[in-house]
C-alpha positions as CSV (number, residue, x, y, z in Angstrom):
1,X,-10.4,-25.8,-15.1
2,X,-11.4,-25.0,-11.3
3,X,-9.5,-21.9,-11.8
4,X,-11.8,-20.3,-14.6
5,X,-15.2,-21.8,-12.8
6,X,-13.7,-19.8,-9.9
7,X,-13.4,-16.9,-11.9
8,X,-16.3,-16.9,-13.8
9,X,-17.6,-17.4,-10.8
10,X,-16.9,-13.6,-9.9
11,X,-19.0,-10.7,-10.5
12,X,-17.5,-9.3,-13.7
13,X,-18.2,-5.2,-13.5
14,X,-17.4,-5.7,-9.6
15,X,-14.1,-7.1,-9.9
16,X,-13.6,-4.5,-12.9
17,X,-14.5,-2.0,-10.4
18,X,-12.8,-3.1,-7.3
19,X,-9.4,-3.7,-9.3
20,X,-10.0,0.3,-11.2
21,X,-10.3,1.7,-7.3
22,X,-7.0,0.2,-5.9
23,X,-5.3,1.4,-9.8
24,X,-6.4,4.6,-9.3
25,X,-5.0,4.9,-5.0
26,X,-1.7,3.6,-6.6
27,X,-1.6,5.8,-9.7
28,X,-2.5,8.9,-7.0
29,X,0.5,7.7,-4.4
30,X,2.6,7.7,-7.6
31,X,1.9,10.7,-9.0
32,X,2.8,12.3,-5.4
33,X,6.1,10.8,-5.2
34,X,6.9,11.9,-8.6
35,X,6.7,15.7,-7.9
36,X,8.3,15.8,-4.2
37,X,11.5,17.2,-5.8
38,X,9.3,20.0,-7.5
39,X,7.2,20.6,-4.9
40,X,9.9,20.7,-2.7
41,X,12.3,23.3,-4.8
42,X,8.7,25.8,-4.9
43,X,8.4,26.0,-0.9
44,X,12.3,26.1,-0.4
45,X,11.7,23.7,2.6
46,X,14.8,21.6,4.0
47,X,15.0,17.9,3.7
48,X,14.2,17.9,7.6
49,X,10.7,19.6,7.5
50,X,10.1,17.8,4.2
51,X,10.5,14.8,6.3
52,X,8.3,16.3,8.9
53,X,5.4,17.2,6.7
54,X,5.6,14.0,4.7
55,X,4.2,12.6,8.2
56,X,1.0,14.7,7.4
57,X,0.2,12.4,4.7
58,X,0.2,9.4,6.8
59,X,-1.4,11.3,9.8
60,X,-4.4,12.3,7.8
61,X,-4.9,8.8,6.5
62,X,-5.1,7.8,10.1
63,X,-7.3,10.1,10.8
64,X,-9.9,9.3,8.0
65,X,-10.3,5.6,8.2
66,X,-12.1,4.6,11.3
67,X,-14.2,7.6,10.3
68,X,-15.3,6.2,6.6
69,X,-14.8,2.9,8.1
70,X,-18.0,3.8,10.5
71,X,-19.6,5.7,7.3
72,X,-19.6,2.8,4.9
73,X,-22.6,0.9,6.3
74,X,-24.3,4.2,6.6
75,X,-23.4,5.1,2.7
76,X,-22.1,2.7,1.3
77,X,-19.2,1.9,-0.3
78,X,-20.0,3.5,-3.7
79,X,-20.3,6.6,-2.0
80,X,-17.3,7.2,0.5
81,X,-15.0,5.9,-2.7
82,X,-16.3,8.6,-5.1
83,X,-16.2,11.4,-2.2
84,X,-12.7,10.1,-1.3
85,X,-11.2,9.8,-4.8
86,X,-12.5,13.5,-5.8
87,X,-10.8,14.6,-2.7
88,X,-7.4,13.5,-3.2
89,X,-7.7,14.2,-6.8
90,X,-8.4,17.5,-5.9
91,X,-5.9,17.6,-4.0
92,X,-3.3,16.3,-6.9
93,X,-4.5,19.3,-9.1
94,X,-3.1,21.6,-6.4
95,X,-0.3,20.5,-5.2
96,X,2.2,21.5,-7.9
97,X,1.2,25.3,-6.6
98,X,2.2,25.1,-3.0
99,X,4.1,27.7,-2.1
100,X,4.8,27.4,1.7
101,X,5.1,24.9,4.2
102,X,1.8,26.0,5.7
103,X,-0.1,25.1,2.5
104,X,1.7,21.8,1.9
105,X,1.2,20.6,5.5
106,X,-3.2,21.2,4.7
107,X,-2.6,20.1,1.2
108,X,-0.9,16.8,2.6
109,X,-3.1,16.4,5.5
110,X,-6.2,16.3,3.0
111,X,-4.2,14.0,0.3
112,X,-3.6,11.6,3.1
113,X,-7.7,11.6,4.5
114,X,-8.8,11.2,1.0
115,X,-6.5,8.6,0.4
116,X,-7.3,6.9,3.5
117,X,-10.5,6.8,3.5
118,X,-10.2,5.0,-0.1
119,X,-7.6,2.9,1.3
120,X,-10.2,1.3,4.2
121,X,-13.3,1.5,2.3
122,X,-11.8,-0.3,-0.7
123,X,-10.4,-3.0,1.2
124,X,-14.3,-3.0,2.6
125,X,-15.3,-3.4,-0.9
126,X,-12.7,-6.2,-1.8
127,X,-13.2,-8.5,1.2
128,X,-17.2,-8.0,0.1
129,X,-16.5,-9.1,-3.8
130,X,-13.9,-11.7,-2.8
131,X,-17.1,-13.1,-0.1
132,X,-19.6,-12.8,-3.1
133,X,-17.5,-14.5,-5.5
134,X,-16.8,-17.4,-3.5
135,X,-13.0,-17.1,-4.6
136,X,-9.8,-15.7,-3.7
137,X,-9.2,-12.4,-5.3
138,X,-7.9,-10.2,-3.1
139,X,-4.0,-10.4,-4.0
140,X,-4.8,-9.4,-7.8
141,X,-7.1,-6.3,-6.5
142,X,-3.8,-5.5,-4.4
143,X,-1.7,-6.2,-7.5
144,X,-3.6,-3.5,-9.6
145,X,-2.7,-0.6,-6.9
146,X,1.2,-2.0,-7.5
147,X,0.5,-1.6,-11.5
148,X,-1.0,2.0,-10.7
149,X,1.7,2.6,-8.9
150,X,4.4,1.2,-11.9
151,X,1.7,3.9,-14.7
152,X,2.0,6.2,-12.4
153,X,5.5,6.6,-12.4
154,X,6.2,5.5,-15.6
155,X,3.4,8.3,-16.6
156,X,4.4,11.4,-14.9
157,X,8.3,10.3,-16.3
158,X,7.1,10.5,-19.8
159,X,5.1,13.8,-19.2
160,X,7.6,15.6,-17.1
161,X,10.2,14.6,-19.9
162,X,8.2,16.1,-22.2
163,X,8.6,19.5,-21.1
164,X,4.5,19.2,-20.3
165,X,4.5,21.3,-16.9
166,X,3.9,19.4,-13.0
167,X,0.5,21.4,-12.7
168,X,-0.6,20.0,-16.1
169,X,0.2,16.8,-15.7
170,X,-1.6,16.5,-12.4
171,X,-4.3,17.9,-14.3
172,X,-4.1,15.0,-16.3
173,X,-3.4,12.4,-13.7
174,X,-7.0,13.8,-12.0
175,X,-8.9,13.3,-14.7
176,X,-8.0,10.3,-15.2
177,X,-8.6,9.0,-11.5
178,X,-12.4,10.5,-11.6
179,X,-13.2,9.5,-15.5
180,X,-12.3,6.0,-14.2
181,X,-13.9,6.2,-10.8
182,X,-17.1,7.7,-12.4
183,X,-17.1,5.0,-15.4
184,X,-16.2,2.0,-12.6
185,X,-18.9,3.4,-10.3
186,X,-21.7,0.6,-11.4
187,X,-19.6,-1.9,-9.8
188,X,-19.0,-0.3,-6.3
189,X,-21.3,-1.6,-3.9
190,X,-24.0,0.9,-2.5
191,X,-23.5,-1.1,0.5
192,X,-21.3,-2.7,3.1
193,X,-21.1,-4.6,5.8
194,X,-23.5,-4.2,8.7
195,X,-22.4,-1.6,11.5
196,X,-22.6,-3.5,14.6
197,X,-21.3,-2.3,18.1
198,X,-19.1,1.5,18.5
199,X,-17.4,3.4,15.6
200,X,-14.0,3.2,16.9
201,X,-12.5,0.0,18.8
202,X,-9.4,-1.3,20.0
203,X,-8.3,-4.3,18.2
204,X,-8.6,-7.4,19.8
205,X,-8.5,-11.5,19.3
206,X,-7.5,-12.1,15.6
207,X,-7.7,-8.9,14.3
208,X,-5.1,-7.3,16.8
209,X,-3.0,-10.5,15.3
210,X,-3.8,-9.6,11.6
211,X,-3.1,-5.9,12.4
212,X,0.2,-6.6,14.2
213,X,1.4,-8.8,11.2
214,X,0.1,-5.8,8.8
215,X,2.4,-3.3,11.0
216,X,5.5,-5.1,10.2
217,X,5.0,-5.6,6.5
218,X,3.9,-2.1,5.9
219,X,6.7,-1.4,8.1
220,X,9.1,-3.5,5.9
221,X,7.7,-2.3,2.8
222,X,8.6,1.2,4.0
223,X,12.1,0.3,4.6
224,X,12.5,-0.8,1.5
225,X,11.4,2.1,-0.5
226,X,13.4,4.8,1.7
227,X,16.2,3.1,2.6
228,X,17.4,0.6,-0.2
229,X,18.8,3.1,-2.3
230,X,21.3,4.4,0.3
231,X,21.9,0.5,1.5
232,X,22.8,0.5,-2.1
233,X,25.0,3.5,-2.6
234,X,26.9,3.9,0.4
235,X,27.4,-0.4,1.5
236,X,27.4,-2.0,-2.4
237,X,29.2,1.2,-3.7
238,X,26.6,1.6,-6.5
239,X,26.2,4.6,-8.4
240,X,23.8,7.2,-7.6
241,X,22.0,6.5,-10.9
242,X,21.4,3.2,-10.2
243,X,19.9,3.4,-6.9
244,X,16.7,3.0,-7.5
245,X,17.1,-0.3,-8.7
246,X,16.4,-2.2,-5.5
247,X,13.4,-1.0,-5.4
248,X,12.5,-1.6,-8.6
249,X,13.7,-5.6,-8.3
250,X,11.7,-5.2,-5.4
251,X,8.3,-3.1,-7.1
252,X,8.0,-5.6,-9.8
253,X,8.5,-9.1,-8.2
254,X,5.9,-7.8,-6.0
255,X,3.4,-6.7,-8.4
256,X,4.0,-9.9,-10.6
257,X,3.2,-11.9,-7.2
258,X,0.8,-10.3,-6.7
259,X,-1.5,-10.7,-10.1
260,X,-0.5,-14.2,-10.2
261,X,-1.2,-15.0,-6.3
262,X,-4.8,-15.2,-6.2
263,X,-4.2,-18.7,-8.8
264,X,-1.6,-19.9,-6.4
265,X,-3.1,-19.3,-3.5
266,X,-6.6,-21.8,-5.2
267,X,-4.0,-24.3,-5.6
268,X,-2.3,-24.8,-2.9
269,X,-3.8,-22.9,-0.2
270,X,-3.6,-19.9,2.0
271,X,-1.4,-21.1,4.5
272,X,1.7,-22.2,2.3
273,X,1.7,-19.1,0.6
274,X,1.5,-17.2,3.4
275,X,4.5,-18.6,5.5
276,X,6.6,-19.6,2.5
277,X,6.3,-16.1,1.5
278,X,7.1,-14.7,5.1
279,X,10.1,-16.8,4.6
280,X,10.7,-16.0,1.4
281,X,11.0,-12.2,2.3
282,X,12.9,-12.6,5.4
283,X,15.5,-14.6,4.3
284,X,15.7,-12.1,0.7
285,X,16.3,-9.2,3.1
286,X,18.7,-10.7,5.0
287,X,20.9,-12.1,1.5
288,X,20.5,-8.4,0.9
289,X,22.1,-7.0,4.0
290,X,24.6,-9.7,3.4
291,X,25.5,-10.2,-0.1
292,X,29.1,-9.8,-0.9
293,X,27.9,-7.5,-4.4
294,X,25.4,-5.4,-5.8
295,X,24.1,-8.1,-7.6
296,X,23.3,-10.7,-5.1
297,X,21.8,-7.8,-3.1
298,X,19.1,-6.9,-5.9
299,X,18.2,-10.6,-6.3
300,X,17.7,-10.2,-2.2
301,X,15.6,-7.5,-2.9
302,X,13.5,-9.2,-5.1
303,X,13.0,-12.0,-3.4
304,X,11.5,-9.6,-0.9
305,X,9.0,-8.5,-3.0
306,X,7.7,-11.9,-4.3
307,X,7.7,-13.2,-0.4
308,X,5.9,-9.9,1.0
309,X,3.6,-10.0,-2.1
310,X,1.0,-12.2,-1.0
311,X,1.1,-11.4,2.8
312,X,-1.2,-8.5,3.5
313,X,-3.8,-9.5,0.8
314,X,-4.3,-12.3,2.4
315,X,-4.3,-11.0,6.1
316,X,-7.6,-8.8,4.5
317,X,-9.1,-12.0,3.1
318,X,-8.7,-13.1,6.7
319,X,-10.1,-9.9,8.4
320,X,-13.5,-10.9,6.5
321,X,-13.5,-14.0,7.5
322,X,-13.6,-13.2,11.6
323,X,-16.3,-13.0,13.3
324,X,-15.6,-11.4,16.3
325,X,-15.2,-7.4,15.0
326,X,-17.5,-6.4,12.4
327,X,-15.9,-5.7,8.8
328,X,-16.7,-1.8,9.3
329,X,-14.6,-1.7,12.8
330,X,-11.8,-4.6,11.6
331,X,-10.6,-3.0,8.0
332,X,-10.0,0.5,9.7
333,X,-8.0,-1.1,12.8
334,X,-6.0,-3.4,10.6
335,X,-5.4,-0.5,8.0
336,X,-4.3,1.5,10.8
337,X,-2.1,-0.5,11.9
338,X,-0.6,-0.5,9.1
339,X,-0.3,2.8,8.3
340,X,1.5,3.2,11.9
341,X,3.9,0.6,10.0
342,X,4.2,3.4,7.1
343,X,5.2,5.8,9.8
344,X,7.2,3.8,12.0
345,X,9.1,2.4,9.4
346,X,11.8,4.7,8.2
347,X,12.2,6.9,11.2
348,X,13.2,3.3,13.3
349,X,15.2,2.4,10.9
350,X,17.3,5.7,11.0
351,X,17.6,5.7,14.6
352,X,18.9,2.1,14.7
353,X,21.4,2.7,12.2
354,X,22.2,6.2,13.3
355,X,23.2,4.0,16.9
356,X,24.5,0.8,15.2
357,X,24.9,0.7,11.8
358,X,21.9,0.6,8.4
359,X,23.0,-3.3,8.1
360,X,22.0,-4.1,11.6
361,X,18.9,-1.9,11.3
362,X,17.8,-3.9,8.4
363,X,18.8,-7.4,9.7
364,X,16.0,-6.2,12.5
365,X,13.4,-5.8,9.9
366,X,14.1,-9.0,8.5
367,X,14.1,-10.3,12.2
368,X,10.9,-8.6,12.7
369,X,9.0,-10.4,9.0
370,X,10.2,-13.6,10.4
371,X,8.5,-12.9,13.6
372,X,5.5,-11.6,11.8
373,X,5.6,-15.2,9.8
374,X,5.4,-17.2,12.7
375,X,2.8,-14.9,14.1
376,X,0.3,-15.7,11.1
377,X,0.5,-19.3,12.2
378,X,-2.2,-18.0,14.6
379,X,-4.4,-16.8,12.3
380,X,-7.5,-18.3,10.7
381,X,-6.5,-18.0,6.6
């Protein structure tokens, strides 16, 4: 019963909003990954500057999110959203007709500041909601960019299988993303939180904690969707057609974790979620690493994604509850952070193993969520 008074205790079009703005990031991020093979067979590049120029992506969200993160309380959040989410549709639409490396590394580096920007500014707008509402809700708005992430896929599949060409389904894909953005626009605030002190800061106090933590699950998160399908291949002897399947154990145990977390998290609080689940992940990578068949390893996998599903929703909830950095300075730093995580992620990884071996790369990372778990204990949830 305390569960539907603390839902109806929600703005309705807001949450609608808020959970159509992390759908549509998801579904965008999804429709990119389903066309690098395309995109990549056009410009004739090589899988090392593809690796290079996938870094402009990530670089340009760096970029753009102190920047809208010290625009919000200027604009709002209504604002930087819709600018944001016409930019990296835009950007979708043209994509399919790079030609070069030149025009894929500005095509990217825009993608990635559009996407950013929504990234930061929609966190803004979630920890805003979630403090309006009185209620947790930030696990199922970060549930809703894993289920556009899932359409996405599933999505661009379906067309591509179609015979419907790349350019036309990202016409498609962009018109979806601004016909929802534009009919979810009454529920994005036309305000955030009040700018106080510079534009950008270094972290510090809590938030360099929350951003640390949000560094190694991005980081892990990362891992996992680069490097569990060689893990897979070339240590559990799978075939190459069922590589992807780690990550899909992984995708949906998160996702389902995630729309089911914010109930959880009103039951039993924010702190056992939050360190059972570090535990939960930890442990699930290292049975991974370790299991003696693909099977066991998948089941790791998954238990990966239900313990990591929770983590960094909760870490925002938290940076909206500090008081020591203003919401406008916090979101960008701790989104930052994570991003560097994003980054970080799969070219450490490939250095330790390139030194030592993939399993004692990824027994790191499962070292390093552990670590990040007994750093939350530090942190006001």
């Amino acid at each position: 019963m305390s569960d539907v008074l603390a839902e109806n205790a929600a703005n309705p079009l807001e949450v609608f909003s808020t959970r159509a703005v992390f759908f549509c990031s998801g579904l965008a991020v999804a429709t990119w990954a389903a066309i690098i093979p395309l995109i990549k067979r056009n410009t004739g590049i090589s899988d090392g500057t593809l690796g290079w120029l996938l870094l402009c992506l990530g670089t340009g969200a760096i970029l753009s999110m102190p920047i809208s993160g010290a625009l919000a309380p200027k604009f709002g959040c209504r604002r930087i959203i819709l600018v944001a989410g016409a930019l990296f549709s835009l950007v979708v639409l043209l994509l399919p007709w790079a030609s070069n490396s030149t025009e894929l590394m500005l095509l990217l580096l825009l993608s990635g500041f559009g996407l950013g920007a929504a990234d930061c500014v929609m966190n803004i707008q979630a920890i805003l909601v979630e403090k309006r509402a009185g209620t947790n809700l930030m696990s199922g708005f970060h549930g809703f960019y894993s289920l556009g992430g899932i359409f996405g896929a599933g999505i661009m599949a379906f067309l591509l299988n179609l015979k419907v060409t790349a350019s036309q389904s990202c016409v498609l894909v962009a018109l979806l993303v601004v016909g929802t953005l534009w009919y979810a626009r009454g529920g994005l605030l036309p305000f955030a939180s009040p700018k106080e002190g510079p534009a950008f800061a270094i972290p510090r106090g809590p938030v360099l904690l929350i951003g640390l933590i949000c560094f190694a699950l991005f980081l892990a998160e990362g891992t996992v969707l680069d490097w569990s399908g060689v893990y897979l291949t070339e240590y559990q002897h799978t075939s190459h057609s069922n590589a992807a399947l780690g990550l899909f154990c992984f995708s949906v145990t998160m996702t389902l974790g995630r729309l089911t977390g914010d109930q959880l998290i009103r039951r039993v609080g924010a702190r056992p979620v939050l360190t059972l689940g570090g535990l939960v992940a930890s442990g699930g990578l290292f049975l991974a690493v370790s299991a003696p068949g693909p099977v066991m390893a998948l089941v790791g996998y998954a238990l990966v994604g239900i313990g990591c599903s929770n983590i960094v929703p909760i870490m925002f909830s938290a940076t909206g509850k500090q008081t020591l950095m203003p919401q406008s300075i916090a979101v960008p730093a701790v989104s930052t952070l994570g991003y560097i995580g994003v980054l970080a992620g799969p070219a450490s990884v490939g250095q330790l193993a390139q030194y030592f071996s993939l399993p004692v790369a990824l027994y790191a990372i499962a070292t390093l969520i552990a670590l990040a778990t007994l750093l939350s204990l530090r942190v006001r949830v």
